[in-house]
TIROKE-809198 format. One record per residue (C-alpha): residue in one letter; y, x, z. Coordinates in steps of 0.02 Angstrom, whole numbers, plus 50000, padded with zeros to 5 digits. Layout:
aYXZ;...
This chain:
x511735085750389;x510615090750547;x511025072650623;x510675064250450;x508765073850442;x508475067050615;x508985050050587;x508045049250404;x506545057850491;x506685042850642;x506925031050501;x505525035850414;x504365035050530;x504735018050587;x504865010450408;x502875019250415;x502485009050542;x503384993350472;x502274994850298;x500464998150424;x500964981650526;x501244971650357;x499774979450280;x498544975350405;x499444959350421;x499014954050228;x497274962050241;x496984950250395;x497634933950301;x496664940050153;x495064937150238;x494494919850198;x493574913150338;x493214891850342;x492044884250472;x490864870050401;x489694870250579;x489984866750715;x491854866550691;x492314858750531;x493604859950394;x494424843050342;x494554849450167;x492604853050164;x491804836350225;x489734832950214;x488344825850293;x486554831550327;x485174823750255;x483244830350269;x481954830650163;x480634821350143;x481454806250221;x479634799250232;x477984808950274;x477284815250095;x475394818650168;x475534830550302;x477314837550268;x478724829650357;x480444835050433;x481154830450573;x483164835850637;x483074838050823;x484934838150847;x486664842550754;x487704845750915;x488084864050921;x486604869750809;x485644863350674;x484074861050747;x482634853450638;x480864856050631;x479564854750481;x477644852750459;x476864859350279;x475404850650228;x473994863850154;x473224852550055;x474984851449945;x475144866049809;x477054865249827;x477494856350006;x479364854850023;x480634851050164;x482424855850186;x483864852650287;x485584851350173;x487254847250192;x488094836850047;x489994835950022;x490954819950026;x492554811950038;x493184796650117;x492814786249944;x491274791149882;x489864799549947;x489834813849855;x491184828349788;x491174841749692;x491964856449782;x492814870649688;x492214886849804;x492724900549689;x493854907549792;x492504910049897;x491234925749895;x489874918450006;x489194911650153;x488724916050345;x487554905850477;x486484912550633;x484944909050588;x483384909550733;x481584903050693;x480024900050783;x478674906450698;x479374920750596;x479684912250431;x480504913450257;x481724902750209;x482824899450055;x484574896450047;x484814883449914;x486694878949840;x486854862749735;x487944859949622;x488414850749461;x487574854249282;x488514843349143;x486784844749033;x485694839849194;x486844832549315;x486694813949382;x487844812349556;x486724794849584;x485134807449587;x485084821949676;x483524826749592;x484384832249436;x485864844149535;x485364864049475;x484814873649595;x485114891849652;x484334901049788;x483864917749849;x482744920750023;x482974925950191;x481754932650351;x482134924850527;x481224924550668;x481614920650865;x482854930750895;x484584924850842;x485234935150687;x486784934650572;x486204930250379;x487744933350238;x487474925150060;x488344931449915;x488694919849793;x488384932149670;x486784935449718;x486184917449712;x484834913649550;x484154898049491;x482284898849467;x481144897949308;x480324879049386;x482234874649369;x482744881949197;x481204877649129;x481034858949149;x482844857349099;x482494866148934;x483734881048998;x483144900748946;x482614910449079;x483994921949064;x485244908249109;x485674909949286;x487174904449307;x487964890949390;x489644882349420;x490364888849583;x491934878149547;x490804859849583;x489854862649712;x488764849249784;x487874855949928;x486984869350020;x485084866850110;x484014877750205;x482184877250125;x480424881150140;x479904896050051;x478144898949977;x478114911950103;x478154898850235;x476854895450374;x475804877250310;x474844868550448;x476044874850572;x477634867150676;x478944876850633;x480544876250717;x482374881350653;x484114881750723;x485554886650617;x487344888050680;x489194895950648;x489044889150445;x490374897450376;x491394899850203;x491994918250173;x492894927350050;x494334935350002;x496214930049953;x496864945849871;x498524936149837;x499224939250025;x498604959650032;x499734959049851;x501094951749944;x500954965450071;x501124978749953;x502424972249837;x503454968649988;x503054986150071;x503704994949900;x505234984549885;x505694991350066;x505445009450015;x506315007749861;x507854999149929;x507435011250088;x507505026649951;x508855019749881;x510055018550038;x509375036650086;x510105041749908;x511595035149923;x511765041150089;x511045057950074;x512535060549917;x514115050250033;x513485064250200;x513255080150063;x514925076549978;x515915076550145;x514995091650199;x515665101150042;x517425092550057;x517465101550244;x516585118150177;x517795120750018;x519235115450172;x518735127850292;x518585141250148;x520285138650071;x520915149850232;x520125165750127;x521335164049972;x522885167050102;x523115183750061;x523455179249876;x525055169549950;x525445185750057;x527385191250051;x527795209450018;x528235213050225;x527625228250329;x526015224850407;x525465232150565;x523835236150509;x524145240750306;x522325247750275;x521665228750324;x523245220750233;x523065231650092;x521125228050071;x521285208950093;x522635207049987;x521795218149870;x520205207549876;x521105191349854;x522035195749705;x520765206349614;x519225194049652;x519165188549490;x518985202649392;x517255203849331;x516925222349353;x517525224249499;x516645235649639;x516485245049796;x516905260549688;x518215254349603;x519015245249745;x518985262249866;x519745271749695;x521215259549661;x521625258749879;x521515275449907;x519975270050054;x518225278250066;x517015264350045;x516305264950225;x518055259850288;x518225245850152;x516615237750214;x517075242250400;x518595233550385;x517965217850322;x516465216650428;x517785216750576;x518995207350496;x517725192250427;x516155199450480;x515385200950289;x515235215350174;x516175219750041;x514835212249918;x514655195250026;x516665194450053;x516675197049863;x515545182549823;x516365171849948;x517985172649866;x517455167949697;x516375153149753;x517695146049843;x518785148249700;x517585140649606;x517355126249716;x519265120549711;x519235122549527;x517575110749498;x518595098649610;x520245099249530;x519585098949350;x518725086849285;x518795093049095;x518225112149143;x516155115849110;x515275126449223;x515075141849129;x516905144449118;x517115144149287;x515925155849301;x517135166649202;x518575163149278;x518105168449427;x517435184049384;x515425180249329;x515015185849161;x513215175949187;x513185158649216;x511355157849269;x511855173749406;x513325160349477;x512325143649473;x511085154149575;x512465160249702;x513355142449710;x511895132549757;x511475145649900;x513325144049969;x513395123949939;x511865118549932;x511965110249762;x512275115449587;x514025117449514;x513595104049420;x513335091849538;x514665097049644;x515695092749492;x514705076649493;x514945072149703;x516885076349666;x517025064449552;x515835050549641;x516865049949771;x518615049149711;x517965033949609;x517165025749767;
């Protein structure tokens, strides 16, 4: 059983490692990650446009270059009370140009970001309001925003979709409640990066955006992981079962084997013995095991031997007391008759071989065997039907 610890211990830990590697595995493909700029996704195809295509007074945009960043640069007009400019990036197909793209399984969006002056800018997502919505004019697409700081150093900016509001201007002049911020995730239009009111006016600002990309979450492959991580150690527990019971039911086939050679003396012929104190004991021992009161004291009375020599003896003779030789015989006895009697319960074994408590002997059994009688009885019988 030594050999079998090792190997289940070895097995183990290697069936560990298995479940980290597919783990991390379904935790890696679980992390949505789609590039819209400067690499881009053939599912997710746009153009840029800017805003306003023509000077409006002093306010004007102009895009510098799309080739490895974004790079645009605005003008507000102070004499406006709302000037406005953004950079977007509309979705489109091959037939029409515009789409509506479902990003639910999505939870947000990352870009580098640097500007020049320090400015505030909005992130703006478009997308499609059946109340509101004309595709022809992208006037009417509902709008939801929420702000972010740059300056000129390069920095990292994540959107949550979640966290994305459409403002009162919006809700308002579409007849919407305030409290209605919500928008449809699943028809996108769009994303922009806009002037905030927080904005320098009468100034050239400058912006560069770059790595656009679409994040998230797919729980579906880190569910995959697991369920196919606990099917393992089930069918792994399973095999260790059925192993564990095929290695513990030979083991206790070889123990009751090598124990039979301690009910000899019952077979014993009536013959001189050279040494008749041992013969006498053994044979004594053998034959009388099964009597329930039997003792030291009694024993030493019915030989004729002081107890001292009666435990000598079999300490030489076996190297166990009289107590432990005593026990040893009715366990064994025990043993062969749980495996040659399928009808027999427990607690009449117990009798029969000399233990007026059944609790006392299941105690005693599963120290010598390692089991119960019980499912000694059970192993027997397992696997004579295998």
């Amino acid at each position: 059983m030594l050999k079998f610890y090792r190997n289940t211990s070895l097995l183990s830990l290697a069936l560990l490692l298995l479940t980290a590697l597919i783990i991390y595995a379904g935790a890696v493909q679980s992390n949505l990650s789609v590039s819209l700029f400067p690499a881009r996704d053939p599912a997710f195809l746009w153009r840029s446009s800017t805003e306003p295509t023509v000077p409006d007074g002093k306010t004007a945009t102009t895009l510098l270059s799309d080739v490895g960043n974004i790079d645009f640069q605005y003008f507000l007009d102070p004499e406006k009370d709302y000037p406005y400019t953004h950079y977007s990036m509309y979705f489109i197909d091959s037939v029409q140009p515009y789409k509506l793209v479902d990003l639910t399984r999505f939870s947000g969006v990352s870009f580098k970001v640097i500007c020049d002056p320090k400015n505030v800018l909005l992130f703006v997502l478009f997308s499609f309001d059946e109340k509101v919505t004309n595709v022809n004019k992208p006037v009417t697409r509902r709008v939801s925003s929420t702000a972010f700081t740059c300056d000129n150093k390069w920095d990292t900016v994540t959107v949550s979709f979640d966290h994305l509001d459409t403002p009162h201007w919006w809700l308002g002049r579409n007849g919407y409640d305030f409290s209605d911020r919500g928008y449809q995730l699943n028809k996108t239009m769009g994303f922009a990066w806009v002037n905030s009111l927080q904005s320098p006016l009468n100034t050239m600002s400058h912006v560069k955006v770059t790595d656009v990309t679409l994040v998230g979450r797919d729980f579906r492959f880190l569910y995959i992981a697991i369920a196919l991580t606990l099917a393992l150690w089930i069918l792994f527990v399973i095999w260790i079962f059925r192993r564990y019971v095929t290695m513990l039911t030979i083991q206790l086939k070889d123990k009751v084997k090598q124990d039979q050679p301690l009910m000899a003396y019952k077979k014993l012929s009536i013959e001189p013995q050279k040494d008749k104190e041992k013969s006498s004991v053994l044979r004594f021992m053998a034959t009388e095991y099964a009597k329930a009161d039997l003792s030291l004291e009694s024993a030493a009375t019915q030989l004729g031997i002081n107890r001292t020599k009666i435990n000598d003896i079999l300490k030489d003779e076996l190297g166990l007391t009289f107590t432990a030789y005593l026990n040893k015989l009715r366990l064994t006895e025990a043993a062969r008759l749980l495996s040659e009697n399928e009808d027999v319960n427990v607690s009449e074994i117990a009798y029969l071989v000399g233990y007026n408590n059944p609790s006392y002997f299941n105690k005693l059994f599963k120290i010598e065997y390692d089991c119960t009688p019980k499912t000694f009885k059970a192993l027997y019988k397992h696997k004579d039907a295998d």
